[in-house]
N, C-alpha and C positions, 0 to 999 in steps of 0.2 A: 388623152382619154385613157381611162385607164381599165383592165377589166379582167375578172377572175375567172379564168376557164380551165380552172385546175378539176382535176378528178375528184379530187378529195371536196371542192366545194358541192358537188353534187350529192353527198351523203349527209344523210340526219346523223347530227351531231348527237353520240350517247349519252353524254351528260357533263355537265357544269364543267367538271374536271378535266375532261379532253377538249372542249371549247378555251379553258386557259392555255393548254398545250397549245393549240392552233396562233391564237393568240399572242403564245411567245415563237410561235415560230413564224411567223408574219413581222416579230419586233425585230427579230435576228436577221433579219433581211435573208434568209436564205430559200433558194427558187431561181427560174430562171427568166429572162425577161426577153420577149422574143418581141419584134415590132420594125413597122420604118415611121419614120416622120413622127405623126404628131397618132397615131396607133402603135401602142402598146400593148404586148400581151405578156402579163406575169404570173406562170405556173409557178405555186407554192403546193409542196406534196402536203396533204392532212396525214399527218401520223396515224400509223393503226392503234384500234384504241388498248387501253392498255389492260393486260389480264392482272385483275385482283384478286386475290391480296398480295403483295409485295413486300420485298425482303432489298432492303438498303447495307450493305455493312454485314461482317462477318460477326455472328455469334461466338464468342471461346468456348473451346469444347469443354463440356461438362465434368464433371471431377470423377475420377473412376471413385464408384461408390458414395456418391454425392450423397450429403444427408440434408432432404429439402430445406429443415428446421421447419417444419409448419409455416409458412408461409402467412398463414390465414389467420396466425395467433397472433396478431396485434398486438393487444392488450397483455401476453404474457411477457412479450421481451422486446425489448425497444429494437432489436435488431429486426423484427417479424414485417412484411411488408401487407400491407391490407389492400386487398385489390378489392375490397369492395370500398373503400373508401377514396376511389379514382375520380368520382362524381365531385366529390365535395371538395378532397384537396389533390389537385389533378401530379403535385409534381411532390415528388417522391425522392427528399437528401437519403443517400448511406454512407454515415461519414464514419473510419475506425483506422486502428494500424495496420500498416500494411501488414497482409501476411492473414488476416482476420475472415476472408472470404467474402467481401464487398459483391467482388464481379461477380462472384460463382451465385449469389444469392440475387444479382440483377439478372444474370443469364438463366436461369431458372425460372424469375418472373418470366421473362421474354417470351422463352420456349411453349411454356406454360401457358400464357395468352394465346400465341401463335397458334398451339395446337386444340386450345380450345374452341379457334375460331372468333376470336373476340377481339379481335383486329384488323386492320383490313392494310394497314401500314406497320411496318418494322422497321426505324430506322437505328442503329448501333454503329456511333461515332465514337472514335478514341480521343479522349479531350485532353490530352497530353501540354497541348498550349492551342492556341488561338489561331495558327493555324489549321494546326491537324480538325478543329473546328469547323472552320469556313471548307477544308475539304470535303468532309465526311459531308456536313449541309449539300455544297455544291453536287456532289457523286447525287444526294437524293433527288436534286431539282431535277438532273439531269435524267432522270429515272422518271418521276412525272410530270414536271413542267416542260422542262426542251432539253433536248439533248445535243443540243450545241451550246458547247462548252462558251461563258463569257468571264468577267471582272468572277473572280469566287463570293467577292463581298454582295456584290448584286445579285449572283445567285440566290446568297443565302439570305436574304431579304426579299426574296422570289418564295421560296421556301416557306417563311416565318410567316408570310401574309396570306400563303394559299394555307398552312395549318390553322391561320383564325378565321379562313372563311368555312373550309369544306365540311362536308356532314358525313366525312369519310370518319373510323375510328381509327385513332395513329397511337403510337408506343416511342417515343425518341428516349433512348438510353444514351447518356453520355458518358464515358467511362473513364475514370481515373484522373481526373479536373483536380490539377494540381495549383491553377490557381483561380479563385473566383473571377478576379479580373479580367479572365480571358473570354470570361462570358456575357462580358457588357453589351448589351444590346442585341444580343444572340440568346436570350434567356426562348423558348420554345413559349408561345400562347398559353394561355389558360381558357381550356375549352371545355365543352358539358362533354366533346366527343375524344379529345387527349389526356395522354398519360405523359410525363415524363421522368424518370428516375436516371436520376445521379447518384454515381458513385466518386468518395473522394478520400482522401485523408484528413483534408481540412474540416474544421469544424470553428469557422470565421462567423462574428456577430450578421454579419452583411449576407450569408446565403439565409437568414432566418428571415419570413416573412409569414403574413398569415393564408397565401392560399400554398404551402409549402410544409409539407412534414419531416422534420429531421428524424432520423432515428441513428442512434449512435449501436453500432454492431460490434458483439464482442465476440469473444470467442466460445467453442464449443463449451457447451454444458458435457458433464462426466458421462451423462448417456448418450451422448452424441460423438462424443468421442470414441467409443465404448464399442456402438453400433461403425464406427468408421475404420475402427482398426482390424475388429472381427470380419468386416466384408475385405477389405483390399488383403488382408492376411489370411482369407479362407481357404487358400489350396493347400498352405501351410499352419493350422491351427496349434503347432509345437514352438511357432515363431512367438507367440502371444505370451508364455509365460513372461511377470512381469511388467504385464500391459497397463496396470491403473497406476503404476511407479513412474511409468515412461511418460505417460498423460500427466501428473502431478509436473513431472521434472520440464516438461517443455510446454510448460501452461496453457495447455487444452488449445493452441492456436494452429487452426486448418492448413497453412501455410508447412508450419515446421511439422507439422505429423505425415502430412503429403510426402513432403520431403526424404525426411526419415523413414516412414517406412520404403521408399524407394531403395535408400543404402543398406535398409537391414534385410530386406528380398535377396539384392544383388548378391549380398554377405552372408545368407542367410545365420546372421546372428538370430536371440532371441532376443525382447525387449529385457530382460534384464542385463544380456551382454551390454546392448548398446549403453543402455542406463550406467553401465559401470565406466566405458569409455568416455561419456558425457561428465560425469562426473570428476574426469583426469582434467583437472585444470589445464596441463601442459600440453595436451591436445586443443588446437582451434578449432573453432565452431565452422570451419568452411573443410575440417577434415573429417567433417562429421557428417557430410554432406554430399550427395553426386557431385562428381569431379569434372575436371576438366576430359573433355570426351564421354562422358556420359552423363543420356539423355536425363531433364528435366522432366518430373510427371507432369501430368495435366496440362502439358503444352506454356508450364511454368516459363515463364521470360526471366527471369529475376530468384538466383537464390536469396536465402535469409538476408545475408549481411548485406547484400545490393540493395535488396526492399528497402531496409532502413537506411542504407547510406544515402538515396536519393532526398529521403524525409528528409535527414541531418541536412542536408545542402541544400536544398528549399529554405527551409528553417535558417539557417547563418545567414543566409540572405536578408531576412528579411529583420527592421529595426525593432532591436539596438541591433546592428550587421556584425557578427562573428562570436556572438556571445552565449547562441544555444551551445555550440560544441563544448565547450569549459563546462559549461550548467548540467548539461548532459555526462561529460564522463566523471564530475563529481555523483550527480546523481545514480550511475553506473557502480559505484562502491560502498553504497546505502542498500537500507533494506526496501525491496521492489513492493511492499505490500503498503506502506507507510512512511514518508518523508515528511517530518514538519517545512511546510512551506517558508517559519521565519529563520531555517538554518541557512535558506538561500540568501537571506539578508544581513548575514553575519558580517562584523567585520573582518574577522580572518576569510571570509568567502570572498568578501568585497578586494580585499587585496590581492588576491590568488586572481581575482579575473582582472583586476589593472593589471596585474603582471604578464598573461594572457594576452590581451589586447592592447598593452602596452600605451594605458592611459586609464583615466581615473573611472571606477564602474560606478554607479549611487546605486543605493537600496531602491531606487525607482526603474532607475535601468535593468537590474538583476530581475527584479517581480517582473517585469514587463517581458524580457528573456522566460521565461518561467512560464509564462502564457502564451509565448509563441510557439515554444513545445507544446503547449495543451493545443494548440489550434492546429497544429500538423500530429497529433495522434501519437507523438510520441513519446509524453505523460499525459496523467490524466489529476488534475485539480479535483481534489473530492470539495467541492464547494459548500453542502450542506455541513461540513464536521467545522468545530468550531475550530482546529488548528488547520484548518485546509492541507491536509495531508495531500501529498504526490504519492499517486502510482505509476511506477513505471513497471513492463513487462521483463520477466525478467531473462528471457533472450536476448531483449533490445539492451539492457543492460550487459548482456556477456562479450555480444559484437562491438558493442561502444567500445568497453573495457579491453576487449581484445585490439582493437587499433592502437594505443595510447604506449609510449614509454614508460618504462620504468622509475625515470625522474618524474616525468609528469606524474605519473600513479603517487609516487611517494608525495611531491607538493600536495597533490588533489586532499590525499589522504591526511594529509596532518593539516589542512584547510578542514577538511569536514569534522577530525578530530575537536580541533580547536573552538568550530561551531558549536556541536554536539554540548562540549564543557558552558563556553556561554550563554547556551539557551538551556542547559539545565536549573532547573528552579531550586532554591538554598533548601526551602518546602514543597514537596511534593504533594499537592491539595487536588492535584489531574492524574487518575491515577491512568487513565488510559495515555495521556502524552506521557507520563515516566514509562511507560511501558514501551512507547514508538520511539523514545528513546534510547531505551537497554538494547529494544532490537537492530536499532541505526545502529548501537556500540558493534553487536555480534558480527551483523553484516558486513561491518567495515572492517572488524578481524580477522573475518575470512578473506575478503578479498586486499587486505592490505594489511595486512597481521605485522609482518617484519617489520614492514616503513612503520610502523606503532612505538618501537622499537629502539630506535635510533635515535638519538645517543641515549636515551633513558625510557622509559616505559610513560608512555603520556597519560597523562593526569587522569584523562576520559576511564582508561580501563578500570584504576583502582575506583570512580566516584559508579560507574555501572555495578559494582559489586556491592559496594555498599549500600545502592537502592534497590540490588535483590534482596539482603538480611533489612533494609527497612521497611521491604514492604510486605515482611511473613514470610516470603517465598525461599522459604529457609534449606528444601534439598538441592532447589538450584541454586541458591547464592554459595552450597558446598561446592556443589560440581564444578561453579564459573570459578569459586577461589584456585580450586585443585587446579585448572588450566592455567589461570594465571599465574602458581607458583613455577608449573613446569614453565611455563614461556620466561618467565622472569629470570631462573635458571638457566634457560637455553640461551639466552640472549644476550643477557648481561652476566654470567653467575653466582654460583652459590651464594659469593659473600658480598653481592650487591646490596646496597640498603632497602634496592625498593623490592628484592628476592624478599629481606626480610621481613619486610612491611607486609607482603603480599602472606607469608607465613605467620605472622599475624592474624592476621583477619579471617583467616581458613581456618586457623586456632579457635577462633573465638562463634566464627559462623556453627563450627561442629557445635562447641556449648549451646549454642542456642537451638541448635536444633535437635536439643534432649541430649549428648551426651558427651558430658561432661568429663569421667573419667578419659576419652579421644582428647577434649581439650586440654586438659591437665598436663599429659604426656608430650602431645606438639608443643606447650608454652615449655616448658620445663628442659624441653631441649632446647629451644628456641633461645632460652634465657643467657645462657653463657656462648652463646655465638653472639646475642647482642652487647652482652658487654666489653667481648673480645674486640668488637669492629666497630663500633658506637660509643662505645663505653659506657658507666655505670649512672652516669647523670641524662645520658640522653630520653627524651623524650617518650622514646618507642621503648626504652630499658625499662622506664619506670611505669608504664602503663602495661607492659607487658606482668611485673611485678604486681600491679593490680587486678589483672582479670586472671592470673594464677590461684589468686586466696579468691576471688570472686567465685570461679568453680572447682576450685579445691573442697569452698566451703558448702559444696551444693552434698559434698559426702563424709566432710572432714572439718563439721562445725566452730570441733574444738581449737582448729589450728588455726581458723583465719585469723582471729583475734589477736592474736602473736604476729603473724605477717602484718596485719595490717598497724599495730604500734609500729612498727619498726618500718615500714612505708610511708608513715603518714608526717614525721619530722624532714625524711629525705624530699616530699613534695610539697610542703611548705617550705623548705629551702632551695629550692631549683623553682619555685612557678609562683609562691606567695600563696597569703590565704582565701588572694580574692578570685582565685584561677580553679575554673570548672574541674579540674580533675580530681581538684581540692575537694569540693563541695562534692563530689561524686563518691568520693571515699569516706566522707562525714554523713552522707544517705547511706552508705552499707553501713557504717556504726549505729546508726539509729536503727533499721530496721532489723539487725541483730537483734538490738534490744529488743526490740516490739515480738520479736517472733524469739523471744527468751523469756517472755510473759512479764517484763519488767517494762510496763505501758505508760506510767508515767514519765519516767527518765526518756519512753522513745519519745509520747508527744513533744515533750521539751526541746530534745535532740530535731527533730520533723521540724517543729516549728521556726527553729533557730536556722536551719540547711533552709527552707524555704524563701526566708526574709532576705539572708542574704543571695540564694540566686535570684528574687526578683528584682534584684539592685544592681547585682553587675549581668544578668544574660537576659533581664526582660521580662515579663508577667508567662510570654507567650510561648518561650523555650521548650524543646520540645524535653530536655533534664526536666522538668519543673511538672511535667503529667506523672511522673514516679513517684516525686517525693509527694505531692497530691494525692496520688492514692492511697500511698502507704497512710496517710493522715486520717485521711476516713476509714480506711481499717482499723486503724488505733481504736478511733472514737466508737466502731462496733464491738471491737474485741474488750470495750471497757466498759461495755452495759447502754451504752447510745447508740442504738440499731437506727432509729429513726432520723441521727446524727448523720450517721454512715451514707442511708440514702441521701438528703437532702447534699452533703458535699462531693458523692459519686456524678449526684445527676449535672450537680452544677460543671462537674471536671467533663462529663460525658459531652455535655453542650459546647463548653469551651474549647473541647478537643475536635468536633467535627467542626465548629466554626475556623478553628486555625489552620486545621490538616485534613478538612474535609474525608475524603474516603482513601485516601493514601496509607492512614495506618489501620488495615480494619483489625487487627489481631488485638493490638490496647482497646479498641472498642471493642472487640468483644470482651475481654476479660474485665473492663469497667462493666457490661453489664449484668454479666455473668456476679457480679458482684452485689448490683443493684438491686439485682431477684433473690440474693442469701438473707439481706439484710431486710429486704420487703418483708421474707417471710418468716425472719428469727423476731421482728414489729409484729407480728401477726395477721397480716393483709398476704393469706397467702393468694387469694385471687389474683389480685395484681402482680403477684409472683409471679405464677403460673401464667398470666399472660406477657409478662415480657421473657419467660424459659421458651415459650411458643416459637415466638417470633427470632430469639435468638439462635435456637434450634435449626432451623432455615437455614441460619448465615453460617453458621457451624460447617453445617455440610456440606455448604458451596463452598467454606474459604479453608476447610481443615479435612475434609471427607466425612464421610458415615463412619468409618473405625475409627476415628482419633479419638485417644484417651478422652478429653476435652468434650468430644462429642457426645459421646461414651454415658460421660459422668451426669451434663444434662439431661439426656434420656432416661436417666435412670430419675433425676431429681424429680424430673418433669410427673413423670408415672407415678412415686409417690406423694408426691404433694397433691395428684390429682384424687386419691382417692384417701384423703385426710380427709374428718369430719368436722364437722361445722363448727367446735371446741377448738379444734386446732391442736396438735400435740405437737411438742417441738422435736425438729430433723437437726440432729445434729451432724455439720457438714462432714465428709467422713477427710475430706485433704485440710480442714483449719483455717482454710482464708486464703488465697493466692495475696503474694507479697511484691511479683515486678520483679523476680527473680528471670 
């Protein structure tokens, strides 16, 4: 016989929830059992009931100067948590790089709940691994189911069944779940009366479900920054000078601003000092930082380079196993705004990481590495861009970079060169990839400029230069030449070939970019150091020979015509007649002509340079848009205006279809054409509505002052107020010629 004559069975039970307590403490066998024979007597104490609301788990203290982010803004930033939307979708992912303010925006929820009374449970478990899991769980059972410790796994399935039953409101934050898997079968209820928000890095297909909201957290906005530096710096507001430089330079991420301003207090530098110390490549990013013996802020566990080295090694972990770290310190020597995703596919990449891993890598293995960084936060796949650019941060970039060898640096570096070269397109028709391009080139001269270098200057440098001068962007393609002569001097010198090449092309980028007499001067010196070291027949001799009378002739008419006889035997005996450079100097003879008012001899000359580059370079050449135009200038400057349009518009269409928006400067000056002839035909309307629209692209690809701009403004203005007879404008520059 058996029978309860405990105290605690004499009292009315408060509610549901202290009845399962009772419950588990009658399961646990604990009480004492007093009896003889076949009488028993088993006192079990009833637990007192329990005072709510409850707090499970340590909250991390709050960030001095915490900036809430609005909380409540949802819909403005994917980082934003909506607590009113707890009802609908109860469990709440915060997945970003570490360092991004995850927890501090889960501990904020928390607090926030807590103190608003909209809770009645707090649990805040550190979900580190699968353990510390079933702990934190268990600590909670034992807090309101029983507080006799059993199995943790039983606990915490004590736990997960009283959260889907009770009409209690609960909060379970699990913090810093480094792997999804460690939460199998331990995921918290989904209930009308719980909340649960996870913090991770991960950002895995498998946490995504539909009663579950992801939100990917970035980093501070410029006014969040702004407002974070100004409070934690306010007993010193002389430390701020240079505050929105130091925010630009450590990419608005809460982590390293925390940090930093901790060292620049202690130091009391100003933010421009430190800015200038950051800057010292020779300085590491962990001397930049609270040291050894001194305190972390915000009760930091983890400086910068730790945060991310944990990611990295999650990450190698996991398949293809060893291959994000290679992925990553190449990526670490690109530009952190834009990586074309298929440079990771290169073959020079692919080699570089057999050599790494010390077996064969495929283009499947490397994209899959590639995503395993994206899923630990530390790139980010721009998915919607048709090149699937990578971003990486670019701290996370400085720490990678700063672990790595010197050899390695150099391999990495002539691996992504190499890339860079093969995934550039022969035609530039993407004008935003030539551009993530150029800036890969820059990126990877800063951080690996010398290994560029060695034994000769890689191919990558000189082809970025010449897609600055081909794509208009003619004050930069001066400045990039001028660096690349000094580097090509400093590295290899003076009387290197590719020193001269490089003097070359900074020669010719000045002509094009208005001035001419600059050009003249550099070629002319240029000239007899290439024949001294090259000599007289070599390639660069004789095309240097060419672009001298080229813009010699831009001020000294009379002289080309002498240069160019006397050039034009020497490269028909060194290249033949069917060699482009050939064909290039028989287009300046014709459009001499044409722009010497001898228009017959030039169509002849045009006609004859056209036929044969369509024979040896292709219909589609991008030589073959010049001699094209000059043609249809002919045929206006010879009384066929109506001529001139119909073979401008056809070159116009031809040219966007082959090079799409890559050359906009030929498009504009084909249209700019189109509108002289429209209105020398007498259809000034339609003049004036392609001066319109051209006008537009003027000023976005040339400015409001350029000449160019200038001239249509002024065309525009007068043709608008020509009468309905029309009286003819004579153009006041004669016809642009592809000069």
């Amino acid at each position: 016989m058996l029978s309860d004559n405990s105290a605690g069975a004499q009292h009315d039970v408060p509610c549901a929830d202290d009845t399962a307590r009772y419950a588990a403490t009658i399961e646990s066998g604990t009480g004492i059992q007093i009896g003889h024979g076949n009488v028993q007597h088993i006192h079990l104490p009833f637990p007192e009931p329990l005072a709510w609301p409850i707090r499970v788990g340590v909250v991390p203290l709050a960030a001095n100067c915490l900036q809430p982010r609005a909380l409540h803004e949802q819909g403005r930033r994917t980082d934003r948590i909506a607590v009113s939307k707890a009802a609908v979708l109860p469990i709440h992912v915060l997945s970003g790089l570490g360092g991004v303010g995850k927890t501090q925006l889960a501990g904020y929820h928390a607090e926030s709940q807590w103190a608003a009374g909209a809770i009645d449970l707090l649990v805040w478990v550190t979900a580190t691994s699968r353990e510390s899991v079933l702990t934190g769980y268990a600590d909670a059972a034992s807090r309101i189911i029983s507080p006799v410790a059993t199995d943790p796994l039983r606990m915490a399935e004590q736990l997960l069944t009283w959260l889907a039953q009770t009409t209690r409101r609960w909060l379970i934050v699990l913090d810093d779940l480094q792997d999804p898997g460690d939460l199998t079968r331990l995921w918290p209820p989904t209930t009308a009366t719980g909340q649960v928000l996870v913090t991770t890095r991960r950002r895995d297909a498998a946490l995504a479900r539909a009663d579950r909201t992801i939100s990917d957290v970035s980093v501070f906005t410029p006014g969040e920054t702004d407002a974070y530096l100004r409070g934690v710096l306010a007993d010193r507001p002389h430390l701020l000078k240079g505050a929105d430089e130091l925010a630009r330079n450590l990419g608005y991420l809460p982590l390293a601003l925390a940090q930093v301003a901790a060292y620049i207090l202690d130091r009391d530098l100003t933010c421009s000092e430190y800015t200038t110390r950051l800057a010292d490549q020779r300085t590491k990013l962990p001397e930049l930082l609270p040291g050894p013996g001194e305190l972390l802020p915000d009760d930091h566990r983890d400086t910068l380079a730790a945060t991310w080295s944990l990611s990295l090694r999650l990450a190698d972990r996991m398949a293809p196993a060893g291959l994000a770290r290679p992925l990553m310190v190449m990526a670490s020597l690109l530009d952190p705004n834009g990586i074309p995703a298929v440079l990771f596919t290169a073959p020079a990449v692919l080699r570089h990481f057999g050599k790494a891993l010390g077996k064969e890598v495929t283009a499947e293995q490397a994209r899959d590495a590639l995503y395993v960084a994206h899923r630990l936060n530390l790139a980010t796949v721009e998915r919607e861009t048709p090149d699937r650019m990578i971003r990486v941060h670019a701290l996370v970039q400085r720490a990678i970079g700063e672990t790595i060898s010197e050899s390695d640096r150099e391999y990495a570096a002539r691996a992504c060169a190499d890339a860079l070269l093969f995934i550039w397109p022969p035609v530039e028709r993407d004008t935003a990839f030539a551009q993530a391009l150029r800036s890969n080139t820059d990126a990877l001269l800063a951080n690996a400029g010398a290994h560029l270098w060695t034994p000769r200057g890689h191919e990558v440098l000189f082809r970025a230069g010449w897609s600055l001068g081909g794509s208009g962007l003619l004050a930069a393609a001066v400045a990039y030449h001028e660096n690349l002569v000094a580097d090509a001097a400093r590295y290899l010198g003076p009387d290197h070939p590719q020193t001269l090449t490089a003097r070359y092309a900074l020669a010719d980028c000045r002509g094009e970019a208005g001035d001419s007499h600059a050009a003249v001067s550099a070629l002319t010196d240029l000239l007899p150091d290439l024949i001294r070291i090259l000599g007289p027949d070599h390639e660069d001799t004789l095309g240097v020979r060419h672009s001298l009378l080229h813009w010699r002739g831009q001020f000294e008419p009379a002289a080309r015509t002498a240069a160019a006889e006397e050039l034009l035997p020497d490269l028909l005996r060194v290249f033949g007649p069917q060699d482009d450079r050939v064909l290039r100097l028989r287009l300046d003879f014709a459009r001499w002509l044409r722009r010497s008012g001898d228009l017959t001899a030039a169509a002849e000359a045009l006609d004859s340079v056209l036929a044969d580059q369509q024979k040896v370079l292709g219909r589609d050449h991008p030589s073959i848009t010049k001699t094209r135009y000059n043609i249809a200038l002919c045929r206006g400057e010879a009384g066929h205006p109506l001529g001139a349009v119909a073979a401008l518009e056809e070159l116009l269409a031809d040219e966007v279809r082959v090079f799409g928006a890559s050359r906009p400067y030929w498009q504009l000056s084909i249209r700019a054409e189109v509108a002289r002839w429209q209105h020398e035909a007498g259809d000034t309307v339609a003049a004036v509505a392609v001066l319109e629209e051209l006008l537009v692209d003027q000023i976005h690809f040339r400015g409001p002052d350029h000449p160019e701009t200038c001239y249509t403004l002024r065309k525009l203005e007068a043709w608008r107020h020509q009468s309905s007879k029309q009286h003819d404008l004579e153009a006041s520059d004669g016809g642009r010629d592809g000069d």
